[in-house]
Backbone bond lengths (Angstrom), bond angles and torsions (degrees), N, CA, C in turn:
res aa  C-N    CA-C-N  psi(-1)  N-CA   C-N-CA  omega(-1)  CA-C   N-CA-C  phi
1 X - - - 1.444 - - 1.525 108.85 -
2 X 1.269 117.01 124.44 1.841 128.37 162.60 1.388 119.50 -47.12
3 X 1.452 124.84 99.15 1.288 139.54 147.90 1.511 111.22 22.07
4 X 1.660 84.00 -62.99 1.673 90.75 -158.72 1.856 105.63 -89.27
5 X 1.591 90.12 -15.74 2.296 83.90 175.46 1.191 97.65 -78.52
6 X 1.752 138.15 -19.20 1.640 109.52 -175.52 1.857 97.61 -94.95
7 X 1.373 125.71 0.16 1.243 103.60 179.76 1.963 114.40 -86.62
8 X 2.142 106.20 -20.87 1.027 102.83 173.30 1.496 105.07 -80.47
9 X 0.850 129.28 -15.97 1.640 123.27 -172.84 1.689 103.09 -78.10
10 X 1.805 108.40 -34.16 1.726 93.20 -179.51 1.485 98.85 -89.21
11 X 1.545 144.24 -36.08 1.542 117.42 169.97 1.376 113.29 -62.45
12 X 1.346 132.44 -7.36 1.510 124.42 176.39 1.641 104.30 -66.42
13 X 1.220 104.58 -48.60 1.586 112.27 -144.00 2.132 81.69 -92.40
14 X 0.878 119.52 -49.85 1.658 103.21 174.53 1.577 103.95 -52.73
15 X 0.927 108.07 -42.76 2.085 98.83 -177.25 1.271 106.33 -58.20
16 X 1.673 132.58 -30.06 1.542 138.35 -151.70 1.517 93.52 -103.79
17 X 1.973 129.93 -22.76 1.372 119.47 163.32 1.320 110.92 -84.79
18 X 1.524 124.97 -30.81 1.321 103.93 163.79 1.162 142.32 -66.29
19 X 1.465 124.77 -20.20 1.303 138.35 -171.51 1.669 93.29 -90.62
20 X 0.920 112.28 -13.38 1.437 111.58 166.62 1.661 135.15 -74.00
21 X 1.295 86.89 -46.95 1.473 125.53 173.48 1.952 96.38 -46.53
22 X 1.259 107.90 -45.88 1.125 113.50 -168.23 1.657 131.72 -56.61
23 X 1.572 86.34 -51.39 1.576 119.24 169.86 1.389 113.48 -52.49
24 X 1.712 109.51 -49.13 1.459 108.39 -162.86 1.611 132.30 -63.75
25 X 1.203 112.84 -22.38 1.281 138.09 153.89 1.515 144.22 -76.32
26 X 1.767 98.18 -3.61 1.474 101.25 166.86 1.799 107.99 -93.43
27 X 1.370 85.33 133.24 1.627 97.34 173.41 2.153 107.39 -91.98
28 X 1.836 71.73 114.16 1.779 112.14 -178.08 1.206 95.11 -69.79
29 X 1.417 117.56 129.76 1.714 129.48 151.59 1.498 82.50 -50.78
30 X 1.655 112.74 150.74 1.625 135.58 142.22 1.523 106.77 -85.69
31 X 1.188 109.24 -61.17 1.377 112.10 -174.28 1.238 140.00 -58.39
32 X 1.262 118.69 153.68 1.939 106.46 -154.99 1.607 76.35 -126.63
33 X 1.520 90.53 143.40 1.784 129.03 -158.32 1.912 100.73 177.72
34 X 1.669 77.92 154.22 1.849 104.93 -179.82 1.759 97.67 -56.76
35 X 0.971 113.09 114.74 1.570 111.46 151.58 1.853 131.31 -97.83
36 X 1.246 115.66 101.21 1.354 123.65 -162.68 1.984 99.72 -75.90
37 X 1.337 84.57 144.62 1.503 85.72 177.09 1.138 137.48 -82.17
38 X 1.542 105.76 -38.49 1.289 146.58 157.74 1.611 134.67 -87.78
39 X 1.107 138.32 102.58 1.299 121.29 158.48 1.369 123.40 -150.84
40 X 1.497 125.28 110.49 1.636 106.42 -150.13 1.682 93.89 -93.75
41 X 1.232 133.62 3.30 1.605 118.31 150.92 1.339 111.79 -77.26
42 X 1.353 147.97 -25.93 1.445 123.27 -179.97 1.430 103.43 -154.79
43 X 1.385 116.34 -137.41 1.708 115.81 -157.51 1.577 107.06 -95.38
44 X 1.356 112.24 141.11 1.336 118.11 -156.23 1.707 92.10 -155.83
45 X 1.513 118.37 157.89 1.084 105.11 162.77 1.552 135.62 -69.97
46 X 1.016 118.96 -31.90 1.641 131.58 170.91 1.220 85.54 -49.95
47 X 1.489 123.53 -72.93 1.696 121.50 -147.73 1.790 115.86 -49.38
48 X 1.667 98.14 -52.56 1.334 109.83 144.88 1.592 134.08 -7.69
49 X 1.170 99.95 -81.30 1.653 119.22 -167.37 1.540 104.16 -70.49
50 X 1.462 112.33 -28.58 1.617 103.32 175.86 0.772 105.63 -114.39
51 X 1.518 131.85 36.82 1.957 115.18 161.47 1.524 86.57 -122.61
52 X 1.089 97.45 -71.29 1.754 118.78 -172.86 1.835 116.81 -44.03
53 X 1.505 110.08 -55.43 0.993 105.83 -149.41 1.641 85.27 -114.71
54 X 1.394 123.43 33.03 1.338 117.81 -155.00 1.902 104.84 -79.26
55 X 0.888 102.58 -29.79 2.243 109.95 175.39 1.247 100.39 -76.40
56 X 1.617 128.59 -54.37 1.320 93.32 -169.25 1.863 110.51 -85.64
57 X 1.172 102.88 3.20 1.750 94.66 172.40 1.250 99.26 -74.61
58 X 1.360 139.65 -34.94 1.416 158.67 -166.06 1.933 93.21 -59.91
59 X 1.338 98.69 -64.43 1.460 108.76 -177.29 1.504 132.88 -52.02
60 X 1.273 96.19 -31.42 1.512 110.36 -176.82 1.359 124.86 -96.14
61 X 1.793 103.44 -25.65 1.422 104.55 165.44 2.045 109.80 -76.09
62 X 1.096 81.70 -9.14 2.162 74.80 -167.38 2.005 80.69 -92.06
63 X 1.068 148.30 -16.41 1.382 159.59 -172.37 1.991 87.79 -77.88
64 X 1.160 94.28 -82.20 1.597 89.40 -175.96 1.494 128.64 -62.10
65 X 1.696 102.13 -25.29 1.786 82.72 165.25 1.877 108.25 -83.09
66 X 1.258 97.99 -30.37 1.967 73.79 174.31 1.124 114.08 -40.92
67 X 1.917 119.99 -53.27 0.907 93.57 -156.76 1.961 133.88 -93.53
68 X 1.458 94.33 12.13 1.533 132.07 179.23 1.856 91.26 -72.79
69 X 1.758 114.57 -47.80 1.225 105.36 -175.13 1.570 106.05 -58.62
70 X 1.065 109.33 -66.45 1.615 130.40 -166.91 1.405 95.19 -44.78
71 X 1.569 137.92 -89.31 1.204 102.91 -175.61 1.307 149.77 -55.00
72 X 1.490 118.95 -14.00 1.623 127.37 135.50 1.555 133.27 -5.16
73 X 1.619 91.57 -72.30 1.311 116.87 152.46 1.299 154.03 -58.22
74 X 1.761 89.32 -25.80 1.936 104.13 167.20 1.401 94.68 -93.54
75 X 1.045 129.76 -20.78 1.814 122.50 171.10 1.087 98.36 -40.39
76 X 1.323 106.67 -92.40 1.733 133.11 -144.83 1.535 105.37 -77.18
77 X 1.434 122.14 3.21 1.878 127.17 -179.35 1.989 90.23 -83.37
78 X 1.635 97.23 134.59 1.210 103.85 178.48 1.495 100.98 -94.61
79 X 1.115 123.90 156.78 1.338 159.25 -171.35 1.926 95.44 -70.19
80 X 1.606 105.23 127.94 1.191 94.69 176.07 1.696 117.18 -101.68
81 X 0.817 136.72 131.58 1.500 112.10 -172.89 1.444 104.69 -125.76
């Protein structure tokens, strides 16, 4: 096995327990109700996501463009032989 496939496979899989880590501790509505998207007098989902949840939205978009870069980059990397 290549050096470098078990070092992306162990930062893969620590990024996939941390991003986990994240989830497990938010307390999920059960209950099913109207969710408004908008509302600049009170709680809305937008309002939500950028006060409340504003780091880990922060986190996950810089998570998906890495990883939008990186396969970019494993595209277009030529093959060494």
């Amino acid at each position: 096995m290549n050096p470098r496939n078990l070092l992306v496979g162990i930062t893969l899989g620590f990024f996939l327990v941390l991003l986990s880590l994240f989830f497990v501790g938010v307390p999920w509505a059960s209950e099913t109700h109207e969710v408004p998207l908008f509302d600049p007098s009170g709680p809305a989902v937008a309002n939500e996501q950028f006060t409340t949840y504003m780091v880990t939205l922060i986190l996950i978009a810089l998570l998906l463009s890495s990883a939008m870069i990186g396969g970019v980059y494993l595209a277009k990397r030529e093959e060494k032989t």
